[in-house]
Every structure is written in C-alpha cells, then in structure tokens.
MDAnalysis code that builds the backbone (N, CA, C; Angstrom):
import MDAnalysis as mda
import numpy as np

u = mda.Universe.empty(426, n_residues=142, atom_resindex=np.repeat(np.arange(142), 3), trajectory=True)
u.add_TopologyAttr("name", ["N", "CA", "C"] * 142)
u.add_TopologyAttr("resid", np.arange(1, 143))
u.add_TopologyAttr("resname", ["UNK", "UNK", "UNK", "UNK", "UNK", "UNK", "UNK", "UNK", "UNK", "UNK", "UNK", "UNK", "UNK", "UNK", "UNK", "UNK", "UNK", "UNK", "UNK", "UNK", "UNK", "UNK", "UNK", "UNK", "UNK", "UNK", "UNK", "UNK", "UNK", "UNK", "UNK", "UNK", "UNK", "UNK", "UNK", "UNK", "UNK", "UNK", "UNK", "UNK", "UNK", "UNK", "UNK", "UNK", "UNK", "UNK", "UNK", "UNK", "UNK", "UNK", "UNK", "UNK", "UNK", "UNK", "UNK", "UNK", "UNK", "UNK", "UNK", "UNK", "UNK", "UNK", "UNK", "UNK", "UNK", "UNK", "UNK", "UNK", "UNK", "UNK", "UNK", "UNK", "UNK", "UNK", "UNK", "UNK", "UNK", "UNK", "UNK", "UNK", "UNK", "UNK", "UNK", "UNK", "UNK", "UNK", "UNK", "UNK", "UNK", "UNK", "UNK", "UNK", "UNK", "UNK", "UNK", "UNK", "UNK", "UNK", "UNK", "UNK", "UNK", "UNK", "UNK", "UNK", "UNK", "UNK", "UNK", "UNK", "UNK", "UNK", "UNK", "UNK", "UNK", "UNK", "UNK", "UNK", "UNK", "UNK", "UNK", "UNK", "UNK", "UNK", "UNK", "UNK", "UNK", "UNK", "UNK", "UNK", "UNK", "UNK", "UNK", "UNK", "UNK", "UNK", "UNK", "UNK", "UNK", "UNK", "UNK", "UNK", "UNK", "UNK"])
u.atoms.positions = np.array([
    [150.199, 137.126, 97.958],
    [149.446, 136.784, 99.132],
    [150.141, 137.351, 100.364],
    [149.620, 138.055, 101.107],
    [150.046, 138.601, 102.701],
    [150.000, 137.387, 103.656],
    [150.556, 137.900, 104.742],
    [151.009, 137.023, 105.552],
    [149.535, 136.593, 106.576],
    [148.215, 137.105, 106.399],
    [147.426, 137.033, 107.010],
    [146.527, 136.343, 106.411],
    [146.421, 136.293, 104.951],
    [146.047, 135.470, 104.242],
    [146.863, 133.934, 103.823],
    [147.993, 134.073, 104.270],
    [148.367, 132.366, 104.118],
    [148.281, 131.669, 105.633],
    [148.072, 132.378, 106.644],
    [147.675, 131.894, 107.793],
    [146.515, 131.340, 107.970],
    [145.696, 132.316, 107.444],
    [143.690, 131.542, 107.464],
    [143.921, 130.415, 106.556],
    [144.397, 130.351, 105.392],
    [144.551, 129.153, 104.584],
    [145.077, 128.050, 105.358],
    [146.341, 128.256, 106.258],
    [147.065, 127.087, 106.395],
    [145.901, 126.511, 108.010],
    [145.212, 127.927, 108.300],
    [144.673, 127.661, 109.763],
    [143.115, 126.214, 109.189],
    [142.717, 126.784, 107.899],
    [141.480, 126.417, 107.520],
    [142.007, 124.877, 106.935],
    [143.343, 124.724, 106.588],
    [143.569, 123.181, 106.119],
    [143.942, 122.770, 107.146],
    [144.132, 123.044, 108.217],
    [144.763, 121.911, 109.339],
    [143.175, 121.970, 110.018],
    [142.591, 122.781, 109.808],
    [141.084, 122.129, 110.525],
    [140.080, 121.190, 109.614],
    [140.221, 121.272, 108.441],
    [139.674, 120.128, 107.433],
    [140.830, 119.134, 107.525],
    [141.744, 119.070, 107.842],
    [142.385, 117.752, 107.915],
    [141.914, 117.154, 108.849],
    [142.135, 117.734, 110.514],
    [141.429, 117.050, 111.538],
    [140.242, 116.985, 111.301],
    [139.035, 117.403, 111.129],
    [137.770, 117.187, 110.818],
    [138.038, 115.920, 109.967],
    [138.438, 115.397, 108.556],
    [138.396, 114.672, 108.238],
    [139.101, 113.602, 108.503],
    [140.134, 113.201, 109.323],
    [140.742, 112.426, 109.903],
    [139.871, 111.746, 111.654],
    [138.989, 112.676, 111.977],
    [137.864, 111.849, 112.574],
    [136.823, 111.249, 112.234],
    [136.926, 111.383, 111.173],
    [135.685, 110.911, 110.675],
    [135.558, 109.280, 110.006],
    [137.401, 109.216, 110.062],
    [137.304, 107.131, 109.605],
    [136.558, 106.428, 110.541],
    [136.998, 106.813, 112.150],
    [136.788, 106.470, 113.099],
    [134.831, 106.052, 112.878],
    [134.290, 106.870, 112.141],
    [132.749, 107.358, 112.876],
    [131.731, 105.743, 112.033],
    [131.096, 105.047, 112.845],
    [130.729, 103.995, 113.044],
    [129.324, 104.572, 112.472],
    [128.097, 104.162, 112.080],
    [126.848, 104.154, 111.471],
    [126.175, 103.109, 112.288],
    [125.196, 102.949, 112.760],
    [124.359, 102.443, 113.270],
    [123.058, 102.480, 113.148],
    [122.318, 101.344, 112.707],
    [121.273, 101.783, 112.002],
    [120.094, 100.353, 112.533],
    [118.915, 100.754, 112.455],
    [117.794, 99.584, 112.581],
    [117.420, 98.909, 111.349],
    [117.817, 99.335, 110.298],
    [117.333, 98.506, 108.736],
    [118.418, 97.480, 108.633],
    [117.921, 96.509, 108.618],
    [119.233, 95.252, 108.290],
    [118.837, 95.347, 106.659],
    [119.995, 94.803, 105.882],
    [120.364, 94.438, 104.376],
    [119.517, 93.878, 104.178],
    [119.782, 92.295, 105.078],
    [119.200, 91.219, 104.795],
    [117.433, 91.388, 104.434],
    [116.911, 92.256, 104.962],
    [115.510, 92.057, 105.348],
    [114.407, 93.487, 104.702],
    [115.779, 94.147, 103.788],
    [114.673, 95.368, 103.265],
    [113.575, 95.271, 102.631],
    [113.820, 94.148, 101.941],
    [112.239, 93.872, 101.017],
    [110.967, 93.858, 102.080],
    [111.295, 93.094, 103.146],
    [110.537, 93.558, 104.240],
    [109.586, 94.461, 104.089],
    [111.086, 95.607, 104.825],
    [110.354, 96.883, 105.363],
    [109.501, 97.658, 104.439],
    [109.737, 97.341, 102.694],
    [108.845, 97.850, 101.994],
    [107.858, 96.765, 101.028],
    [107.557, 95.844, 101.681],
    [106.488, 95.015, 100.902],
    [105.106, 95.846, 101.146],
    [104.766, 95.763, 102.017],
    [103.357, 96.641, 101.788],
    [103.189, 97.678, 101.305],
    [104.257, 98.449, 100.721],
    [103.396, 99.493, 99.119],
    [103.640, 98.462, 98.059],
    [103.948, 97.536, 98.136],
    [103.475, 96.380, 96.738],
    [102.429, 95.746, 97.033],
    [101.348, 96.080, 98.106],
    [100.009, 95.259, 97.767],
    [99.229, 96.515, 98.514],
    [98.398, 96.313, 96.617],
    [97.245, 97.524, 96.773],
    [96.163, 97.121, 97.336],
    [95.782, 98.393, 98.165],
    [94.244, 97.773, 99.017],
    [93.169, 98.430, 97.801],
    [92.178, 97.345, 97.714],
    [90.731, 97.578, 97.200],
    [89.381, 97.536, 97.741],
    [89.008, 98.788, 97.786],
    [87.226, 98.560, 98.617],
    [86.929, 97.210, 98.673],
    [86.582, 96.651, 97.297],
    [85.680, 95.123, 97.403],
    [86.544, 94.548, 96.327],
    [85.925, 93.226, 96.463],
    [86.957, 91.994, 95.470],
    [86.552, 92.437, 93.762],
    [85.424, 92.830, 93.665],
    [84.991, 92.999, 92.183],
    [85.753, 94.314, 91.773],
    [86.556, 95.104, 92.594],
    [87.419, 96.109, 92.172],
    [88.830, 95.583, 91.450],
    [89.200, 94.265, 92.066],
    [90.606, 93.870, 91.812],
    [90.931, 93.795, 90.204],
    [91.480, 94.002, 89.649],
    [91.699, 94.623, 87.811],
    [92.103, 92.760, 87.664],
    [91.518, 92.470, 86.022],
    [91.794, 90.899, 85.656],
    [91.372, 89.594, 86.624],
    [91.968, 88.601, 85.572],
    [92.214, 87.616, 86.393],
    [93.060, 87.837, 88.034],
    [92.364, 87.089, 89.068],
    [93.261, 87.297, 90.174],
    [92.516, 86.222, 91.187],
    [92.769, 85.448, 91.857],
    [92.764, 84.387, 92.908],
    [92.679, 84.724, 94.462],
    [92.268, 84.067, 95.074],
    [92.224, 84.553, 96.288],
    [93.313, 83.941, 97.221],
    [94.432, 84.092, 97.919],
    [95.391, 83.775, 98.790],
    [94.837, 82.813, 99.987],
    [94.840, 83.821, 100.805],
    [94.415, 83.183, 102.529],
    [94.272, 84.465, 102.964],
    [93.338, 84.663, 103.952],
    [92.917, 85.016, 104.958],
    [94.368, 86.175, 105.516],
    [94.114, 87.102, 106.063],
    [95.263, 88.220, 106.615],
    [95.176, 88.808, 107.951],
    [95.507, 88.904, 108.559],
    [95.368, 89.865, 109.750],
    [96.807, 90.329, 110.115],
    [96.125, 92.214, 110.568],
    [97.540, 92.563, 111.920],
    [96.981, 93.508, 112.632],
    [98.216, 93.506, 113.539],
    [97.955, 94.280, 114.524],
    [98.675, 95.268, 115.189],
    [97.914, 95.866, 116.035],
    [99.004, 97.387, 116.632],
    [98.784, 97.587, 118.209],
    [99.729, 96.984, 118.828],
    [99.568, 96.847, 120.673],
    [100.094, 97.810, 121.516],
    [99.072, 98.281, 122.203],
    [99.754, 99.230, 123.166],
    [100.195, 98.772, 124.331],
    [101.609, 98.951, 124.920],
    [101.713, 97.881, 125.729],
    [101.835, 98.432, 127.026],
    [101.855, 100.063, 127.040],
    [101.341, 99.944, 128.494],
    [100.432, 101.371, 128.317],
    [99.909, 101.910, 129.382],
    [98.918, 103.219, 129.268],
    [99.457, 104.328, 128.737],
    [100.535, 104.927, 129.335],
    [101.140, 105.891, 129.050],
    [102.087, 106.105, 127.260],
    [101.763, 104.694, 126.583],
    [102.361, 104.547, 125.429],
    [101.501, 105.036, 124.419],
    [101.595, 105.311, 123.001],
    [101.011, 105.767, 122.410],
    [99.524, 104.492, 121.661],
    [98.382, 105.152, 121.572],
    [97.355, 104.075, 121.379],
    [97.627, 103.310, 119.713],
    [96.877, 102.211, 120.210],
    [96.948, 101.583, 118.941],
    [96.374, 101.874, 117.851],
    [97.504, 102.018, 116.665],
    [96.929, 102.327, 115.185],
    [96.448, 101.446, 114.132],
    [94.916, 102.034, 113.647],
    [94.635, 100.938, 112.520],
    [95.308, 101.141, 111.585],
    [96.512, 102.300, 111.095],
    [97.461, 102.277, 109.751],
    [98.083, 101.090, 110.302],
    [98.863, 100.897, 111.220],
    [100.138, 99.991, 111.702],
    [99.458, 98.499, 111.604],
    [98.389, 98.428, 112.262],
    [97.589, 97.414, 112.029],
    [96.948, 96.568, 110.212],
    [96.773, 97.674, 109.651],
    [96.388, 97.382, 108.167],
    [98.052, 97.058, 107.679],
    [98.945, 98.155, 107.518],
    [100.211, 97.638, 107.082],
    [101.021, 96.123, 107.368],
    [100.623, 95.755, 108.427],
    [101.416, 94.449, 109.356],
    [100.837, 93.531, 108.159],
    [99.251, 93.541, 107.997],
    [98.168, 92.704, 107.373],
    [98.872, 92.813, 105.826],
    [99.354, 93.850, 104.969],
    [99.703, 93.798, 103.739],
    [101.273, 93.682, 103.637],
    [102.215, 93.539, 104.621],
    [103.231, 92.962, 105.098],
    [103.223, 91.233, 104.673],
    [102.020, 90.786, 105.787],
    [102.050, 89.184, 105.553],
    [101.348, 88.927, 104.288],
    [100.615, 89.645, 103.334],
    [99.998, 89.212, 102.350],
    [100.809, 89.385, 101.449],
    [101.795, 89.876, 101.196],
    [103.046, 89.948, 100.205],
    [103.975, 88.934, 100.360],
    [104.090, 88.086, 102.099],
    [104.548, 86.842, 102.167],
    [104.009, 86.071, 101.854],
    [103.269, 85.781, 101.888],
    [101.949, 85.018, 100.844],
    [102.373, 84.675, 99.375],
    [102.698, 85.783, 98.437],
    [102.664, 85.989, 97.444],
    [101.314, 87.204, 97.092],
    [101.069, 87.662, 97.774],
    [99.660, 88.444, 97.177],
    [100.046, 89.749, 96.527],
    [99.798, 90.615, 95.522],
    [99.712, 91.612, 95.658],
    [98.234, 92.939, 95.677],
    [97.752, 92.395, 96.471],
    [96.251, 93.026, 96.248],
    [95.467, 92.153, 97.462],
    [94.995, 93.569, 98.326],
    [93.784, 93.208, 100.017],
    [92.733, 93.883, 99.792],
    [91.776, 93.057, 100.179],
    [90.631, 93.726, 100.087],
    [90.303, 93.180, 102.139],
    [90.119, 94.810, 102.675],
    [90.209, 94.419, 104.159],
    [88.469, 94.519, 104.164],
    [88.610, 93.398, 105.369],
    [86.661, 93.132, 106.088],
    [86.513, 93.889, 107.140],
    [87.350, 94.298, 107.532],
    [87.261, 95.040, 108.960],
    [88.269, 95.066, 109.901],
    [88.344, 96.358, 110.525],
    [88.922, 96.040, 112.177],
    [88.566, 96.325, 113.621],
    [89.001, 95.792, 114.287],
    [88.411, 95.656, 115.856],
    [89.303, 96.415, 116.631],
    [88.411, 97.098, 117.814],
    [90.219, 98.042, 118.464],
    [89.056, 97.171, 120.312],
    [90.421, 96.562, 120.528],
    [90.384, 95.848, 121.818],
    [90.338, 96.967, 123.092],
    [89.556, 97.361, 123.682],
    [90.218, 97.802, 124.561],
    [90.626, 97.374, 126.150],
    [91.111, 98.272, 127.511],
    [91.826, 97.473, 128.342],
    [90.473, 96.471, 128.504],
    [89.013, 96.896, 128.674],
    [88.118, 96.150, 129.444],
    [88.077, 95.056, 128.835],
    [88.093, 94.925, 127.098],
    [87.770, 93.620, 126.501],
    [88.782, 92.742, 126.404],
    [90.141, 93.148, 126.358],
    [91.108, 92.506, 126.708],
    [91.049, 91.640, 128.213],
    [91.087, 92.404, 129.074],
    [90.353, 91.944, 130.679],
    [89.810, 90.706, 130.224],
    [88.519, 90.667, 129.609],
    [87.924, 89.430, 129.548],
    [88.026, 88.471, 128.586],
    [89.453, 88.567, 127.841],
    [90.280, 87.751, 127.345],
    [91.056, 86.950, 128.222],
    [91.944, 87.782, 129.306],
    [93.271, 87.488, 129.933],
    [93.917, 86.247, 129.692],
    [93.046, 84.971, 129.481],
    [93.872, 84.089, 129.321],
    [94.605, 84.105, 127.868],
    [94.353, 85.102, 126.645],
    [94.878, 85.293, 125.342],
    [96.652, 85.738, 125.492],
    [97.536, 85.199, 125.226],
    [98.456, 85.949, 124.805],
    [98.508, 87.659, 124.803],
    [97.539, 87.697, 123.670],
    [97.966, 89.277, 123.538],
    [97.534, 90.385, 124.770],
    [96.218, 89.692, 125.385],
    [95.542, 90.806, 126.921],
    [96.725, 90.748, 127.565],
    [97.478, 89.854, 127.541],
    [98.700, 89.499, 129.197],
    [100.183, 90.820, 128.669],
    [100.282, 90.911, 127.038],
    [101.481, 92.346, 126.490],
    [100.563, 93.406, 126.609],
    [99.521, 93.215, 126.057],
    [98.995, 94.767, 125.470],
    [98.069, 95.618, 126.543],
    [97.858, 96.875, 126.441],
    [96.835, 97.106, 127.242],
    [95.344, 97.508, 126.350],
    [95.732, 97.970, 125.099],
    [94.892, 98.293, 124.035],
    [95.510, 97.373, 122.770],
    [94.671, 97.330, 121.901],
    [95.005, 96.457, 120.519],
    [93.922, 96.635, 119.452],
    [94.537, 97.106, 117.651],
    [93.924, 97.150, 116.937],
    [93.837, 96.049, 116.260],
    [93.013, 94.961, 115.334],
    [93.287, 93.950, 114.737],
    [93.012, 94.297, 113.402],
    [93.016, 94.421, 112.469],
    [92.686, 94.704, 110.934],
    [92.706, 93.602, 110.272],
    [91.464, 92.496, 110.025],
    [91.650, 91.243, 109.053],
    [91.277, 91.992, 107.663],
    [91.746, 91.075, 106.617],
    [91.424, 91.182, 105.200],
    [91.482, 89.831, 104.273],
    [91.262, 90.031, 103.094],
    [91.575, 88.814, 102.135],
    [92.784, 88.741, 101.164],
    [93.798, 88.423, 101.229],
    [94.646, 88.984, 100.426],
    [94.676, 87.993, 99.025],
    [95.167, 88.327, 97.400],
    [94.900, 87.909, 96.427],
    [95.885, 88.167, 95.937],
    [96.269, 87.319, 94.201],
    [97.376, 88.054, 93.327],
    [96.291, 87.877, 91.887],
    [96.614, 89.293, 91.876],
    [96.217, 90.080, 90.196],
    [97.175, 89.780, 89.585],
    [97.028, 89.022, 88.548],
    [97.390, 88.353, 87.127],
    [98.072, 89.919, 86.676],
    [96.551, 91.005, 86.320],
    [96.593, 92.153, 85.867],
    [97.760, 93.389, 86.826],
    [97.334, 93.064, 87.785],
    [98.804, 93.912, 88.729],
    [100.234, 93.460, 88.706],
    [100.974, 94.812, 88.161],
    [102.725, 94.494, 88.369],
    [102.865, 95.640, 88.654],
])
C-alpha cells in the first residue's frame, strides 16, 4: 500500500467514526404513540358494504356511526368525505364492528353552518363533511 492510499483510508475512518459518533446523540420524534397504534389502523379492519344484504353470514347490527372532516378556516384545505368515512370506521371498530354499511353524507357549508352557529362545530369549522353509517360484526368476517 502507498502512502496515498493509507491516507484516504485513515482520512475515510476518522470520518465514519465522527459521522457515527453523532449519531447517539440523534433523538426521533414522531406523532404515532405505541400506546395507541391499533388506533391509527382500525379502519382497514372494517369493510365497507353497498347495502346490509351484502354483509357475508351471520352478522348483527352495532349502533349507529358517524364522522367527520372540518375545515377550520378558509384558506385551509376543504373538507374530505375519505377523512370523514374513515373517522366513522375508526369508531365502528370501537364498537366492536367489523363491517359499515354507510347511508350517506352531508358537506356543511360556511352558509349552513351560519345557520347553525349556536352548534359547536359552526363556531371551529368553516366547512364540514359528516358521513353517517351502520356499523355491524360478521360472524363470517376475520
């Protein structure tokens, strides 16, 4: 080995040493808590179905579902009926459900909100999607 070649070597390990000697230091920060992942992915465990006579087997009906998606000021992005349907198969998995069959959704806007104002949600939002459904558990679904 020449003397120009054990220099790049010794130059290239003292820069992977420091590179890796900053890096104990380096902290992760993140919005997913441990505690709460089942959470963030319960709603791909409850399948949506056109109508109730679609749901496969035996299966029961839960309670009643709704969600929603608020825009909270103009310049923010408008409200979505995905975000809105997901919230809805979110709480139907707290339920126990795995299976929605949605009735519909409503998209609020500023004027109909206006003639809400005394509601909670007119006084955050300026727009709002609502997505109700029925949520159920299929015997036949795992």
């Amino acid at each position: 080995m020449n003397l120009k070649s054990v220099i790049k070597l010794v130059t290239l390990s003292a820069s992977c040493a420091g590179i890796i000697s900053c890096s104990s230091n380096y902290a992760v920060s993140t919005n997913l808590d441990k505690d709460n992942i089942n959470q963030y992915f319960s709603a791909s465990k409850v399948t949506i179905y056109e109508k109730e006579t679609n749901i496969p087997g035996p299966y029961k009906f839960i309670e009643g579902v709704e969600g929603q998606d608020c825009q909270q000021r103009p310049h923010h992005a408008a409200p979505d009926e995905i975000n809105a349907r997901t919230q809805a198969r979110q709480q139907a998995f707290s339920l126990g459900a795995n299976a929605i069959v949605f009735s519909g959704c409503a998209q609020l806007t500023p004027e109909k909100l206006a003639e809400l104002n005394q509601s909670n949600d007119a006084k955050q939002c300026h727009a709002l999607v609502i997505c109700y459904g029925r949520s159920f558990y299929s015997g036949a679904e795992q």
